[in-house]
C-alpha positions as CSV (number, residue, x, y, z in Angstrom):
1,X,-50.5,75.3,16.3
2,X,-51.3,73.3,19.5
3,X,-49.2,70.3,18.5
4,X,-45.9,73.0,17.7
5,X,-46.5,74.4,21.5
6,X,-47.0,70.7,22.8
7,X,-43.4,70.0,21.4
8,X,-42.0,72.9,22.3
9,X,-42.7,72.7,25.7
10,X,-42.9,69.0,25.9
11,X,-46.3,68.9,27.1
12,X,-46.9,65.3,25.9
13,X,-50.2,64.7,27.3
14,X,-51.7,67.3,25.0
15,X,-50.6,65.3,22.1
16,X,-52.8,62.5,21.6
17,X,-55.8,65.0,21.9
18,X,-54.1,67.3,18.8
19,X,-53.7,64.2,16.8
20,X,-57.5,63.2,17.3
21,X,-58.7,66.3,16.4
22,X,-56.5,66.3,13.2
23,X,-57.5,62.8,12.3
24,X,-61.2,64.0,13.0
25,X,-60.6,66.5,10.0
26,X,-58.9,64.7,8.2
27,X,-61.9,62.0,8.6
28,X,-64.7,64.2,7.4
29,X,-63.0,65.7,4.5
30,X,-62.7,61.7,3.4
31,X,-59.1,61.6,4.0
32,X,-59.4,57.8,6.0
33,X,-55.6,56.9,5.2
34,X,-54.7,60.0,6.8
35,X,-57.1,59.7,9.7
36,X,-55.6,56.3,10.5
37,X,-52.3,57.8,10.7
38,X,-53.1,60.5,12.8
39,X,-55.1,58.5,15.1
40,X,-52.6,55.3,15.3
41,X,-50.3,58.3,15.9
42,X,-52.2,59.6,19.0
43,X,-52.5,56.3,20.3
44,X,-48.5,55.9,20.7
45,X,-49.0,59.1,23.6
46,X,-52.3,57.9,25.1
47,X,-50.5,55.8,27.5
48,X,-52.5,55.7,30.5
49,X,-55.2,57.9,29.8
50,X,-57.8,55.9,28.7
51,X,-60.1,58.3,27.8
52,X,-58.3,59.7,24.9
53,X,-57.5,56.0,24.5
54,X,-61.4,54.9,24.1
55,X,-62.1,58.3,21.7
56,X,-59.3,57.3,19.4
57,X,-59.7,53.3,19.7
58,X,-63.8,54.0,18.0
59,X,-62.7,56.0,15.7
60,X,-60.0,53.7,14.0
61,X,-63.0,51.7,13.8
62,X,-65.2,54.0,11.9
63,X,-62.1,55.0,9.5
64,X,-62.3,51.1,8.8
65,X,-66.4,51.0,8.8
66,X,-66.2,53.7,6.2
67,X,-63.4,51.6,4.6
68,X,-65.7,48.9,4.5
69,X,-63.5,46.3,6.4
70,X,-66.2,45.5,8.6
71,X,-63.7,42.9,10.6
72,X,-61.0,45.5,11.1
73,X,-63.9,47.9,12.6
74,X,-65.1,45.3,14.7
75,X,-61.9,44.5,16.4
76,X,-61.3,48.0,17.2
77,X,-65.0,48.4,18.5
78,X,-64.7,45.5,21.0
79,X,-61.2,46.8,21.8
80,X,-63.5,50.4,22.6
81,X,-66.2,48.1,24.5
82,X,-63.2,46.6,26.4
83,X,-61.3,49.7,27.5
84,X,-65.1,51.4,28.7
85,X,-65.7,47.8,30.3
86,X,-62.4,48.3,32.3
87,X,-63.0,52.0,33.5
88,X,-67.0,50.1,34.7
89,X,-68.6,53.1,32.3
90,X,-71.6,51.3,31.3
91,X,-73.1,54.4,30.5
92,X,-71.3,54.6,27.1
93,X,-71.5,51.2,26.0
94,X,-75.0,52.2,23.9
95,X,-73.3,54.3,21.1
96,X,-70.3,50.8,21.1
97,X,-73.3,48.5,20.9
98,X,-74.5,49.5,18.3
99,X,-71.6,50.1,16.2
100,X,-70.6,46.6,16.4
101,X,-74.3,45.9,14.8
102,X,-73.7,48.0,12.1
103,X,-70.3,46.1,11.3
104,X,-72.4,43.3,11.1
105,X,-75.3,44.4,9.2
106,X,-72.8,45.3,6.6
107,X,-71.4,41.7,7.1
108,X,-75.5,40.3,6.6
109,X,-75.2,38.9,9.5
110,X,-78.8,40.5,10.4
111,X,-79.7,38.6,13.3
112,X,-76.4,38.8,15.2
113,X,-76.9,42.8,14.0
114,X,-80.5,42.8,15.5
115,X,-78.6,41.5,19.4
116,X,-76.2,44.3,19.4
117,X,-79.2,47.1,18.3
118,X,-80.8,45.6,21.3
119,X,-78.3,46.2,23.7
120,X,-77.6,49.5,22.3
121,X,-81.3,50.0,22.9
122,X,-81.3,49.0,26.2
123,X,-78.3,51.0,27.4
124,X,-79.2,53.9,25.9
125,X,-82.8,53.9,27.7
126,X,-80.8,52.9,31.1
127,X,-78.8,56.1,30.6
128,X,-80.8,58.6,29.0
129,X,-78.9,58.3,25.8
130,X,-81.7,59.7,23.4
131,X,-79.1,59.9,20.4
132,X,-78.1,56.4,20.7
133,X,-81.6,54.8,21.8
134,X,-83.2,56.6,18.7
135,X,-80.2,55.3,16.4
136,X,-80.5,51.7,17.7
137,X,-84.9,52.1,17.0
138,X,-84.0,53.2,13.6
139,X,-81.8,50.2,13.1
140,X,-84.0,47.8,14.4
141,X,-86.8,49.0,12.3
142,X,-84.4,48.5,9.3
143,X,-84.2,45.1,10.6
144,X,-87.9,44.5,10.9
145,X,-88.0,46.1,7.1
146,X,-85.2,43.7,5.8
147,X,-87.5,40.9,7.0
148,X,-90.9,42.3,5.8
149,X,-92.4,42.8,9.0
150,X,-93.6,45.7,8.2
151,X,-96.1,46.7,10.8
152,X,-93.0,46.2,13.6
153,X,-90.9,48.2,11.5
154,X,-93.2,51.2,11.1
155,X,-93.7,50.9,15.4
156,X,-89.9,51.0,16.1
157,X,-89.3,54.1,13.2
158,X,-92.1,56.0,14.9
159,X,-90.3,55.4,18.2
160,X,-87.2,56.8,17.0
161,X,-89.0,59.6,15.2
162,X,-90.5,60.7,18.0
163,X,-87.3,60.9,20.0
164,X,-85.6,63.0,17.5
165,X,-88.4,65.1,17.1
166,X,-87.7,66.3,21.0
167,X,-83.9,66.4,20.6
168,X,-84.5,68.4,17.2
169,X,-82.4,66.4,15.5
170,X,-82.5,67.3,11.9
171,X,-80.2,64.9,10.5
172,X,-81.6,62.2,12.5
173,X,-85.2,63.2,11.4
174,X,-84.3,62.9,8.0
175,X,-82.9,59.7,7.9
176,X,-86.4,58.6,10.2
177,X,-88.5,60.3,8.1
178,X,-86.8,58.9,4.7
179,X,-87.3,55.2,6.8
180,X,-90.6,56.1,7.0
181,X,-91.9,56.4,4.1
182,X,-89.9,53.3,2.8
183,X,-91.8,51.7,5.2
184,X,-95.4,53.0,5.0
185,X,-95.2,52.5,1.0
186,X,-94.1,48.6,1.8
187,X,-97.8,48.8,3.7
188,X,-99.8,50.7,0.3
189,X,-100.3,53.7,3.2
190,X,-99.2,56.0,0.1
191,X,-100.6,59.1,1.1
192,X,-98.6,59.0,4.4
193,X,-95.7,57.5,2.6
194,X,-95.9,60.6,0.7
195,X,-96.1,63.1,3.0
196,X,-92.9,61.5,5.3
197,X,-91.0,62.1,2.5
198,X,-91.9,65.5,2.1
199,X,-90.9,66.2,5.6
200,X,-87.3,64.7,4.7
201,X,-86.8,66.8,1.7
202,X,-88.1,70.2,3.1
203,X,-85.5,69.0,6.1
204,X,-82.7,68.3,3.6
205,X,-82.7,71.2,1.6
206,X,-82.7,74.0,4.5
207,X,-79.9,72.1,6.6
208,X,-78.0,71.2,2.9
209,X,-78.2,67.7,3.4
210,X,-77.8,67.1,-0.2
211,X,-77.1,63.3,-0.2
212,X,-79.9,62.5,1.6
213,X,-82.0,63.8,-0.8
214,X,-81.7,60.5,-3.1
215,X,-83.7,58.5,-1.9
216,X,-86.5,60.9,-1.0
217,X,-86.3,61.8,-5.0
218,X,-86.2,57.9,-5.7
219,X,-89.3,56.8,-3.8
């Protein structure tokens, strides 16, 4: 309805915002072809407005992330990184940072991964970015995981736990609890293992986070 009121009075700057948001729907109900379309769409009216610019710029690359062409998503990243780099807004380079790791994580390229976690890290303490900072912790504890260094790996998921714990974060909590007790069974702590996992389920089935609950089933 926005986007018929947009044309109708040729309000053109309204319509890269109405083709995010439709892309963003499109995105979650696993419609990624669509999403691509909406947002390349939104894109052609951006122009100068580099805001709308950066939002819809990231999330061509998470379309392509979820598409699993890990390059793709990382050209679209940096092209995020670049645009925020322009407008000197350091303050949201943390959430950028560590997208680009993920891409390549995915790639196995863990110790270029384990830089951009880092700087995700780092900016997202400089700012105050508690989402961010306790998503880059998580991933570095992966990291620490991947390479059996397990006592690092249960310091950096605590961390992060404890973060989301204050934000109430129950999504986030799941996935640190479900890291958790990966973890703390990789160290024989089995009780503890145990009751981490616990914690993730009982969080998973009153928010109806029903994929999550795999791997809590399976360890």
């Amino acid at each position: 309805e926005a986007t018929e009121i947009a044309q109708k009075r040729n309000i053109k700057g309204i319509f890269p915002y109405c083709s995010n948001n439709l892309g963003v729907i499109d995105y979650l109900k696993g419609n990624y072809h669509k999403a691509l379309e909406k947002y390349f769409e939104g894109l052609k009216y951006a122009n100068a407005n580099k805001t709308i610019k950066g939002i819809l710029l990231n999330n061509i690359g998470m379309v392509y992330q979820e598409l699993r062409d890990y390059h793709k998503a990382q050209e679209y990243y940096r092209k995020t990184l670049s645009l925020k780099k322009e407008n000197f807004d350091s303050s949201r380079f943390a959430p950028t940072y560590n997208s680009i790791g993920l891409t390549y994580k995915s790639l196995h390229q863990y110790e270029i991964a384990k830089l951009y976690f880092d700087s995700a890290y780092s900016y997202g303490k400089r700012f105050d970015d508690y989402y961010t900072k306790a998503d880059a912790l998580g991933n570095i504890a992966n990291y620490y995981l991947r390479n059996k260094n397990y006592f690092q790996a249960e310091k950096y998921c605590r961390e992060g736990l404890s973060i989301k714990k204050e934000q109430e974060d129950a999504y986030g909590l799941s996935t640190s609890y479900s890291d958790l007790g990966a973890i703390l069974l990789k160290l024989n702590k089995l009780k503890e293992a145990k009751d981490a996992l616990k914690k993730k389920k009982k969080l998973a089935i009153e928010n109806n986070y029903n994929d999550l609950l795999v791997p809590v089933y399976q360890n």
